[in-house]
C-alpha positions as CSV (number, residue, x, y, z in Angstrom):
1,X,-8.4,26.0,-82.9
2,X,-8.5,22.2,-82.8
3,X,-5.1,21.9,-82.0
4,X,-5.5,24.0,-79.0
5,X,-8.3,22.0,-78.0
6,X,-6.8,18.9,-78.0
7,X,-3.6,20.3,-76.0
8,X,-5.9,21.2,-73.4
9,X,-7.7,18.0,-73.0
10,X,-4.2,16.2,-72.4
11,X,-3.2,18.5,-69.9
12,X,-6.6,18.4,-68.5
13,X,-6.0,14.4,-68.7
14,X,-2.9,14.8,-67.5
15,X,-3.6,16.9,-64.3
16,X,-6.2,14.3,-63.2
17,X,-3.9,11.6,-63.4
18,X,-1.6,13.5,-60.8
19,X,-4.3,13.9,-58.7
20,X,-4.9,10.2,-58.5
21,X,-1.4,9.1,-58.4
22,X,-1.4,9.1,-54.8
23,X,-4.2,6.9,-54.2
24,X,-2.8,4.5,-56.8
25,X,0.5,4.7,-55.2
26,X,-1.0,3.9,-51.6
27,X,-3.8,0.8,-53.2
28,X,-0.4,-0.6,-54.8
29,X,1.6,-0.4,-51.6
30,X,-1.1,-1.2,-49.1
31,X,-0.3,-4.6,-47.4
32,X,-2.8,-7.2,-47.3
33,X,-3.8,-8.0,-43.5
34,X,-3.9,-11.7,-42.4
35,X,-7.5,-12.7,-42.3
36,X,-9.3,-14.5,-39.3
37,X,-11.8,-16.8,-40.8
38,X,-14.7,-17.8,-38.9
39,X,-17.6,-20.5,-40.1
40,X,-14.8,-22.8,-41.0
41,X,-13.4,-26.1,-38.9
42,X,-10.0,-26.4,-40.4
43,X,-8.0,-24.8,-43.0
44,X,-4.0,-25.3,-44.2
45,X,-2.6,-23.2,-46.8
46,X,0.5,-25.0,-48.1
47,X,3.2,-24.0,-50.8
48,X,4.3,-26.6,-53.7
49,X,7.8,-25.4,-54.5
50,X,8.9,-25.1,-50.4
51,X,6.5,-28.0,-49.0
52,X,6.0,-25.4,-46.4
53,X,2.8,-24.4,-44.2
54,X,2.0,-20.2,-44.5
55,X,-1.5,-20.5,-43.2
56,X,-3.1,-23.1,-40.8
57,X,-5.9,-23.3,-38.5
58,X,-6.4,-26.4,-36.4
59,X,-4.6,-28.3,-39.3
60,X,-4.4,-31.4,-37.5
61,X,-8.0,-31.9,-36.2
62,X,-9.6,-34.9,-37.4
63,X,-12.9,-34.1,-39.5
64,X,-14.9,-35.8,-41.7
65,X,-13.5,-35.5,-45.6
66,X,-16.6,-35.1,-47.0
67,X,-16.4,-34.9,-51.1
68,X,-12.7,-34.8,-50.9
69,X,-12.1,-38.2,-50.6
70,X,-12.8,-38.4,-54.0
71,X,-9.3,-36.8,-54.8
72,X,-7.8,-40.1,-53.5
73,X,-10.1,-42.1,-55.9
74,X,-8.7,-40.6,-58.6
75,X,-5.5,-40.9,-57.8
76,X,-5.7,-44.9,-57.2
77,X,-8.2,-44.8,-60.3
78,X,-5.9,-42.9,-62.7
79,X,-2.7,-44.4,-61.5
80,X,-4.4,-47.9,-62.3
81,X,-5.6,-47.1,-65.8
82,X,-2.5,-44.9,-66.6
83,X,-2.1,-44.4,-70.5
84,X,-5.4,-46.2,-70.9
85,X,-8.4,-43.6,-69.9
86,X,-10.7,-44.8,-72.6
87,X,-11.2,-48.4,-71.2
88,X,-14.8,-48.8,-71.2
89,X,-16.7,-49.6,-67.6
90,X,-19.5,-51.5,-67.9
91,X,-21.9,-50.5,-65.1
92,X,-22.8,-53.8,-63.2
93,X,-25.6,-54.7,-60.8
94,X,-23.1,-54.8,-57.7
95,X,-21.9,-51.5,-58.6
96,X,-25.9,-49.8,-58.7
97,X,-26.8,-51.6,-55.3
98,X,-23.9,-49.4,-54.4
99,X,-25.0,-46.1,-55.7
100,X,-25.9,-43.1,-52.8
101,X,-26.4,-39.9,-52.7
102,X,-25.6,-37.5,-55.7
103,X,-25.5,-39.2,-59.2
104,X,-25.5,-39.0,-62.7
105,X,-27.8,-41.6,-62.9
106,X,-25.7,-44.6,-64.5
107,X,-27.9,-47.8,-65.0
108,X,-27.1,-51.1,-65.4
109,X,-25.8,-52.4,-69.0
110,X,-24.2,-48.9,-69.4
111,X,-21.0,-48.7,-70.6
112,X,-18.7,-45.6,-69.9
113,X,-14.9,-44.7,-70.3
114,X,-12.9,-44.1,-67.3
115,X,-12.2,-40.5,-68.6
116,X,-15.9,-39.8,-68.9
117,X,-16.2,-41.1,-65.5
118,X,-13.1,-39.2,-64.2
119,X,-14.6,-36.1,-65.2
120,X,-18.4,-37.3,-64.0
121,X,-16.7,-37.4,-60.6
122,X,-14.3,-34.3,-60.7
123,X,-16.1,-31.7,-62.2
124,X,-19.5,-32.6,-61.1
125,X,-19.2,-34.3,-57.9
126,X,-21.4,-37.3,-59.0
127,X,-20.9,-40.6,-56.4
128,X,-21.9,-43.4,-58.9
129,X,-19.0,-42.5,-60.9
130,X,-16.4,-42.5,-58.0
131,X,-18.0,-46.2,-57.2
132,X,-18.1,-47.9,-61.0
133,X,-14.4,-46.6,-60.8
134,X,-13.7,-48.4,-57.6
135,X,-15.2,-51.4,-59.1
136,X,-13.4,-51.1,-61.9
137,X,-9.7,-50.5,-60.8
138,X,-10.2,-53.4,-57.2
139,X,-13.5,-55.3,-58.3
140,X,-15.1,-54.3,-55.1
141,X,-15.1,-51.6,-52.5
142,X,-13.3,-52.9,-49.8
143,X,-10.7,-53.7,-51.8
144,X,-10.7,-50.4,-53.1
145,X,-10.6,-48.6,-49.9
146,X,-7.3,-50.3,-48.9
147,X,-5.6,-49.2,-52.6
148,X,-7.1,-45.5,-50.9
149,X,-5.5,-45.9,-47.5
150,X,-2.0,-47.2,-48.6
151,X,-1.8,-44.4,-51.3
152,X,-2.8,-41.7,-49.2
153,X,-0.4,-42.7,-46.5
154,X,2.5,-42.7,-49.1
155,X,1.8,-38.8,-49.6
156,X,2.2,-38.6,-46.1
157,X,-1.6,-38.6,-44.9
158,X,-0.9,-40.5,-42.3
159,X,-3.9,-39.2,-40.1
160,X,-6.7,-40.2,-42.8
161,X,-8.7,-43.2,-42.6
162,X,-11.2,-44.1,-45.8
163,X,-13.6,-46.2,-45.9
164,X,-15.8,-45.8,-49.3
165,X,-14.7,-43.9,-52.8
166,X,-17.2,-40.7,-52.3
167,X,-16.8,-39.3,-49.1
168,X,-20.1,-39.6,-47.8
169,X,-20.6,-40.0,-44.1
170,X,-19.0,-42.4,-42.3
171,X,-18.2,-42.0,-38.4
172,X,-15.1,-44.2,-39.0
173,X,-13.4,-42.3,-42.2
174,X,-11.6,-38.9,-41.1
175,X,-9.2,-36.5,-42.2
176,X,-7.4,-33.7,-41.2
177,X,-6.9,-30.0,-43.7
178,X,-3.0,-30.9,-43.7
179,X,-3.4,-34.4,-44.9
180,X,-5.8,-33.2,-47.4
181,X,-3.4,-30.7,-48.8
182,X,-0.6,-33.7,-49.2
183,X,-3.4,-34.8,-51.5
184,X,-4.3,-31.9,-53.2
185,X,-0.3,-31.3,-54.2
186,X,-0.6,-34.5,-55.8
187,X,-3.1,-33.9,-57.8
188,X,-1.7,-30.8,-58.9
189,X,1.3,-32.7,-59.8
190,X,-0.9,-35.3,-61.4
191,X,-1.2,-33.2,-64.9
192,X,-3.9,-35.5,-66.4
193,X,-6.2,-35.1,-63.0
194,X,-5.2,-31.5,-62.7
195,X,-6.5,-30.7,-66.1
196,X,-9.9,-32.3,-65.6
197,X,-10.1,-30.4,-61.8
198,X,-9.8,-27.3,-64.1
199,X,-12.9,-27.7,-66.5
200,X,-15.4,-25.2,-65.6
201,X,-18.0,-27.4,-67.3
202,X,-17.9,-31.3,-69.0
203,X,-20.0,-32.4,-72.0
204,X,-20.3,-36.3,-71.3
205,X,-20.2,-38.3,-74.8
206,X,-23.1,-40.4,-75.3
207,X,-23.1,-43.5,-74.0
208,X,-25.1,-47.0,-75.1
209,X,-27.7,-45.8,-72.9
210,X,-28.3,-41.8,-72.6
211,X,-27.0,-39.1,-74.6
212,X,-24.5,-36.3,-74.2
213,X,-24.6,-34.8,-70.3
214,X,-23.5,-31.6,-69.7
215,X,-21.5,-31.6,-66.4
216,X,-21.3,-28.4,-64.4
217,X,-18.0,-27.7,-62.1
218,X,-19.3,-27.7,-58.3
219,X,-16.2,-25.3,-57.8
220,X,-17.4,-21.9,-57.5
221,X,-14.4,-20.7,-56.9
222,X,-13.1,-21.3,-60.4
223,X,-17.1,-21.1,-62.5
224,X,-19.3,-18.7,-61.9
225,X,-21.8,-20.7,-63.7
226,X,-23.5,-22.1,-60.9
227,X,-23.2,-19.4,-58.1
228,X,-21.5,-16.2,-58.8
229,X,-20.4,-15.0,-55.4
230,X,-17.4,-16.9,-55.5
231,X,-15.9,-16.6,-58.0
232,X,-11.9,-15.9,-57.4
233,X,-9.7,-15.7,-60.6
234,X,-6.7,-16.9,-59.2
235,X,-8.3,-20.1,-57.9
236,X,-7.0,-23.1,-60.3
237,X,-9.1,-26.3,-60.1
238,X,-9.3,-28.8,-57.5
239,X,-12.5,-29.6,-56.0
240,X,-15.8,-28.7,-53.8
241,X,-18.2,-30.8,-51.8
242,X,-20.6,-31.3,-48.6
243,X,-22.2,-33.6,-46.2
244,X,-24.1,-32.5,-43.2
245,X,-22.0,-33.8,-41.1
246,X,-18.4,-33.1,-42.2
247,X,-20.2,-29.3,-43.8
248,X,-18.7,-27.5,-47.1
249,X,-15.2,-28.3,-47.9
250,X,-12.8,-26.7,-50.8
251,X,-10.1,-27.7,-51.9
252,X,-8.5,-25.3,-54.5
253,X,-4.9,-24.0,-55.9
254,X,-3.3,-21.5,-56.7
255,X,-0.3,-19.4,-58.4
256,X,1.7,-15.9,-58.9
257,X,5.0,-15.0,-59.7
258,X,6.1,-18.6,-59.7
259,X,5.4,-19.6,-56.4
260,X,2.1,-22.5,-56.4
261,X,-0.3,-23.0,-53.0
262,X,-3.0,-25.6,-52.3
263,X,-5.5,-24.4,-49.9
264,X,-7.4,-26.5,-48.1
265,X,-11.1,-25.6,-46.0
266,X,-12.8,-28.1,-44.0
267,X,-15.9,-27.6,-42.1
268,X,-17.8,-24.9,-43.4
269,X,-21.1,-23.5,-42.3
270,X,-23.6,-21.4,-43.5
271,X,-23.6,-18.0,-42.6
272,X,-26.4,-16.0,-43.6
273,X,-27.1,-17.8,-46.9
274,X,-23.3,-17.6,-47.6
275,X,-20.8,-20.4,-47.9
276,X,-18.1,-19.7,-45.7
277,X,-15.6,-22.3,-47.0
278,X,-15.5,-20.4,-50.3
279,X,-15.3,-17.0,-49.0
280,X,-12.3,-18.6,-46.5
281,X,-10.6,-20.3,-49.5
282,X,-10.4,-17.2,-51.5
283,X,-9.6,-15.2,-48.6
284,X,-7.1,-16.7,-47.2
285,X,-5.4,-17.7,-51.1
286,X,-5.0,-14.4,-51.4
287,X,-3.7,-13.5,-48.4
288,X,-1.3,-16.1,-49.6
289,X,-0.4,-14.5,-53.1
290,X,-0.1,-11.4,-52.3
291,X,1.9,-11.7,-48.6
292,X,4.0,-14.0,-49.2
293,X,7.7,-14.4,-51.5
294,X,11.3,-16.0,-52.2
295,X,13.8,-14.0,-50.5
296,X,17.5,-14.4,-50.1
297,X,19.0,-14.9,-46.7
298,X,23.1,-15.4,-47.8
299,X,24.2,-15.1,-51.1
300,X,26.3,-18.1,-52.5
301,X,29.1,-15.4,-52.8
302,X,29.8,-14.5,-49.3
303,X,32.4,-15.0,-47.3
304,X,31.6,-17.1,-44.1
305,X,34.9,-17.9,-42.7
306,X,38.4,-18.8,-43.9
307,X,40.0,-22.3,-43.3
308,X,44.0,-22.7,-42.3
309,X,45.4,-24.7,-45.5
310,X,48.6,-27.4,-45.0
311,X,50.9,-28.8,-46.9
312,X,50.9,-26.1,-50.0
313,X,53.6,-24.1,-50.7
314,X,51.1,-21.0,-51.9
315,X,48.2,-21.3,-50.1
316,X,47.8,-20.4,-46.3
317,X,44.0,-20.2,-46.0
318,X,40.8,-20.4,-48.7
319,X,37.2,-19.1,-47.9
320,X,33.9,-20.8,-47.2
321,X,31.1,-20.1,-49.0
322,X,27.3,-21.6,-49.1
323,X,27.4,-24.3,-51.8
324,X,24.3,-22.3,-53.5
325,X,22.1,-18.8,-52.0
326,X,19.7,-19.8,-49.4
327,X,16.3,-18.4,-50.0
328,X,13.6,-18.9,-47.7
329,X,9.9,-18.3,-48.3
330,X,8.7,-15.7,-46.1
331,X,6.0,-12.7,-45.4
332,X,7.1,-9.8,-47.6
333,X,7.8,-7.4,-44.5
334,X,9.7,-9.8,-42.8
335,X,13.9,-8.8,-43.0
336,X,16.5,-11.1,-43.3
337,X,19.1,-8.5,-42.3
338,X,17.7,-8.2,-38.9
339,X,15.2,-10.9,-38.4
340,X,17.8,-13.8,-39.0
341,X,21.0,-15.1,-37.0
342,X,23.5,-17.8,-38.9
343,X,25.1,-20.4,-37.4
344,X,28.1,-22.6,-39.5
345,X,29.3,-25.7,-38.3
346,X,32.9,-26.9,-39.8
347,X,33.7,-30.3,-40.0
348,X,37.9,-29.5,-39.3
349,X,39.5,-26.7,-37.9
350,X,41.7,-26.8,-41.3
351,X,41.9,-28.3,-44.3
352,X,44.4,-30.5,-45.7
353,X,46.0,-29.9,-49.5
354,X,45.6,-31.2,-51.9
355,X,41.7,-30.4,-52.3
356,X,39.6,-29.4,-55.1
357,X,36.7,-26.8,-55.6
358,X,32.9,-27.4,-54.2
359,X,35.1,-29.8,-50.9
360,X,32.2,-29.7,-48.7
361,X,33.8,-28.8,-45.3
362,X,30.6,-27.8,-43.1
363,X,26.8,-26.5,-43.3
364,X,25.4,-22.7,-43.0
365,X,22.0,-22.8,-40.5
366,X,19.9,-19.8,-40.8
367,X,16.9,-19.4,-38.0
368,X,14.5,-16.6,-37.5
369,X,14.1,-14.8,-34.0
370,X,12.6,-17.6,-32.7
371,X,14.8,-20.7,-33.3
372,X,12.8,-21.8,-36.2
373,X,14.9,-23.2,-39.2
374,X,14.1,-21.1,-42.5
375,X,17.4,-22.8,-44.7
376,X,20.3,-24.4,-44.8
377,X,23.1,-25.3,-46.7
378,X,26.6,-27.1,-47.3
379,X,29.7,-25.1,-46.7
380,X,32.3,-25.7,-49.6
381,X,36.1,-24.0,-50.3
382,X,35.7,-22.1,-54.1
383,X,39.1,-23.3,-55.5
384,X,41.2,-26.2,-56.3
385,X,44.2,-26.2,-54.0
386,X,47.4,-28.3,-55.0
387,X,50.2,-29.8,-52.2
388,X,53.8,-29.6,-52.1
389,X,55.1,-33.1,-52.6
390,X,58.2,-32.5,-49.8
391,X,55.6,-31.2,-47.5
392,X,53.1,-33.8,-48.3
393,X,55.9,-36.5,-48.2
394,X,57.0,-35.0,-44.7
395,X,53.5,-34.8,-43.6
396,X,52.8,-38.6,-44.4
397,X,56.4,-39.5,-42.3
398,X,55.0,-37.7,-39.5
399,X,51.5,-39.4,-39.7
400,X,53.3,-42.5,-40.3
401,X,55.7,-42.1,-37.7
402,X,52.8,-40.9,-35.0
403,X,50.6,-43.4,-36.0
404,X,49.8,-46.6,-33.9
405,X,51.2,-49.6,-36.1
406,X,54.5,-47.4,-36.3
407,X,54.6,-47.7,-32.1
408,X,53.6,-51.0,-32.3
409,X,56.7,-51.8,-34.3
410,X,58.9,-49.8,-32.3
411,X,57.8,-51.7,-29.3
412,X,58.0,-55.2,-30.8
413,X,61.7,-54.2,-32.0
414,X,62.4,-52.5,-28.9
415,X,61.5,-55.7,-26.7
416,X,63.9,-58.1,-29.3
417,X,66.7,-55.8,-28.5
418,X,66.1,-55.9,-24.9
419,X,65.4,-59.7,-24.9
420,X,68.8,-60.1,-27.1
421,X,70.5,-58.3,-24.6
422,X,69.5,-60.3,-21.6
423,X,70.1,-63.8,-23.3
424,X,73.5,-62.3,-23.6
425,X,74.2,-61.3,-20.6
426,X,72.9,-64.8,-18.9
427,X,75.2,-66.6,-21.4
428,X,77.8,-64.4,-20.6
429,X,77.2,-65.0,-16.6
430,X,77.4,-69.0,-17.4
431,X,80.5,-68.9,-18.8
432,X,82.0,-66.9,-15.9
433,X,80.6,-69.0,-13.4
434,X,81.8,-72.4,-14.9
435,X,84.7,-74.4,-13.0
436,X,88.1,-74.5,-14.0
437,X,89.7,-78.2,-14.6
């Protein structure tokens, strides 16, 4: 009897999960559709491995950074006290007369580590850490700024202008959501900064002057601990902040299937008690993780074209083939056998023996439908080809004989004959013309 009952509850179980199967077939398959953010300035969703843009919106306006200018901080900080993050800062006087906005509350005579303060300024957002920092890596702020400006232009931020270590308002210091996401990829690269962007909470050591703080991550997108609408558990690290005028901006990361993204939101507005810039971040990241993938356009095994081979006695031709596969990172329903036309560009209509495997002798272009450049690569022959030495010895006569030094000589040797000749035949008419005695 119990067996029986026990059959019947797996067919039972069994049945239902036939019943479902179509719905989980069609939630699996169902594509993810672009989304259309609205409350937001700016936003530019970029990924790592290509360097390539797969969302934007109004990438390159100029806006005001806001908190995210403390991403640059911490590069120039970090960079500077490389493989020594537990120097202790002593907070000075100069550096409290400089203290606005949010802070931890650091007063004067307290002395900190540059990790602490690292992670003060990270995790928690606080501005009196980003400027005892400053202080500490340039010795003032101006200073400081200019270490901010060179940096961020060597990662390409060439539209961003800073002009303090925080971000807080200044009509002067602007950024754009692209320049911001050159940042971001470095911090991401950046493992030690990376790591600390991660930290859903901090516990401060004690210092000479407080006890332990407990620091709270001001990313909802990766800690639910502060606001729990947010929360998105692919988001990885890198930083949240606001000002009135430049409004909520997140930066953030994120990864599947080995592909990485930054994603950058600037401008945000309140919309009905919710922040937009989080709901736009994790919208638009996953849009991103889910829409987008590697996909091969020519494999490095295919034939592109064969080249006319001279001078060997056994080879008449070789094939061309792409020096590696070109992969492209694309939408997941976009199709490379239709939606991509090839163009190869030789550098010689043949190739001479002897040559050896991997000769580069052109480069493969492949563009989408509408011009745009998704890959390229270097043509190269697959195997070594040897020459016939008559035929190569024949071949270099020829080019020797054809060549212009060869002429040259000719010439030169033709005119001495010539000139030979006629100084013989004048001598010859002197003595024919000269009187008999």
């Amino acid at each position: 009897m119990k067996s029986g009952t026990n059959h019947l509850r797996i067919l039972s179980l069994f049945l239902c999960l036939l019943c479902l199967a179509p719905c989980l077939a069609l939630s699996a398959s169902a594509e993810i559709t672009e989304p259309t953010p609205s409350g937001v300035d700016a936003v530019y969703v970029m990924n790592l491995e290509y360097g390539q843009a797969v969302y934007t919106k109004n990438e390159t306006r100029h806006l005001y950074p806001a908190s995210t200018a403390k991403l640059v901080t911490a590069l120039v900080a970090e960079r500077a006290f490389s493989g020594k993050l537990d120097t202790t800062v002593e907070i000075t006087g100069d550096m409290k007369d400089a203290f606005r906005g949010r802070c931890l509350g650091f007063v004067v005579g307290e002395r900190v580590t540059v990790e602490a303060l690292l992670h003060a300024m990270l995790v928690g957002g606080y501005n009196d850490a980003a400027i005892a920092l400053a202080f500490a890596t340039s010795g003032n702020l101006a200073d400081f700024c200019k270490e901010m400006n060179t940096l961020a232009a060597e990662f390409g931020a060439s539209e961003t202008h800073y002009t303090n270590p925080t971000g807080l308002h200044d009509a002067s210091m602007v950024t754009t959501a692209r320049d911001t996401a050159y940042i971001a990829a470095a911090i991401v690269k950046n493992e030690t900064l990376f790591a600390i962007t991660k930290r859903q909470k901090y516990v401060m050591p004690a210092t000479n002057k407080s006890g332990e703080w407990t620091i709270y991550s001001r990313n909802s997108l990766i800690s639910s601990i502060l606001e729990e609408d947010y929360y998105y558990a692919y988001a990885e690290g890198i930083h949240a902040g606001s000002t009135d005028e430049g409004g909520d901006c997140v930066v953030t990361s994120g990864q599947l299937d080995g592909l990485s993204y930054v994603c950058v939101v600037l401008g945000g507005k309140q919309d009905s008690g919710k922040n937009q810039a989080f709901l736009t971040a994790a919208s638009v990241l996953r849009y991103t993780l889910k829409s987008f993938s590697v996909q091969t356009l020519k494999s490095q095994k295919a034939e592109i074209t064969t080249l006319p081979v001279q001078y060997s006695a056994t080879v008449t031709e070789v094939a061309v083939h792409p020096q590696k596969d070109m992969t492209a990172l694309l939408r997941n329903d976009f199709d490379p056998k239709t939606d991509v036309t090839f163009e190869s560009v030789l550098d010689a209509e043949h190739l001479d023996a002897p040559f050896d495997s991997g000769t580069v002798v052109g480069r493969l272009y492949a563009r989408d439908k509408n011009g745009r450049l998704l890959a390229q690569t270097e043509l190269v022959v697959t195997e070594d080809v040897e020459a016939h030495g008559f035929l190569l010895f024949m071949a270099k006569v020829k080019g020797f004989v054809m060549s212009p030094i060869f002429l040259i000589v000719v010439l030169l040797i033709a005119a001495a004959i010539l000139g030979s000749v006629y100084l013989d035949k004048r001598r010859h008419r002197r003595r024919v013309r000269r009187p008999r005695r």
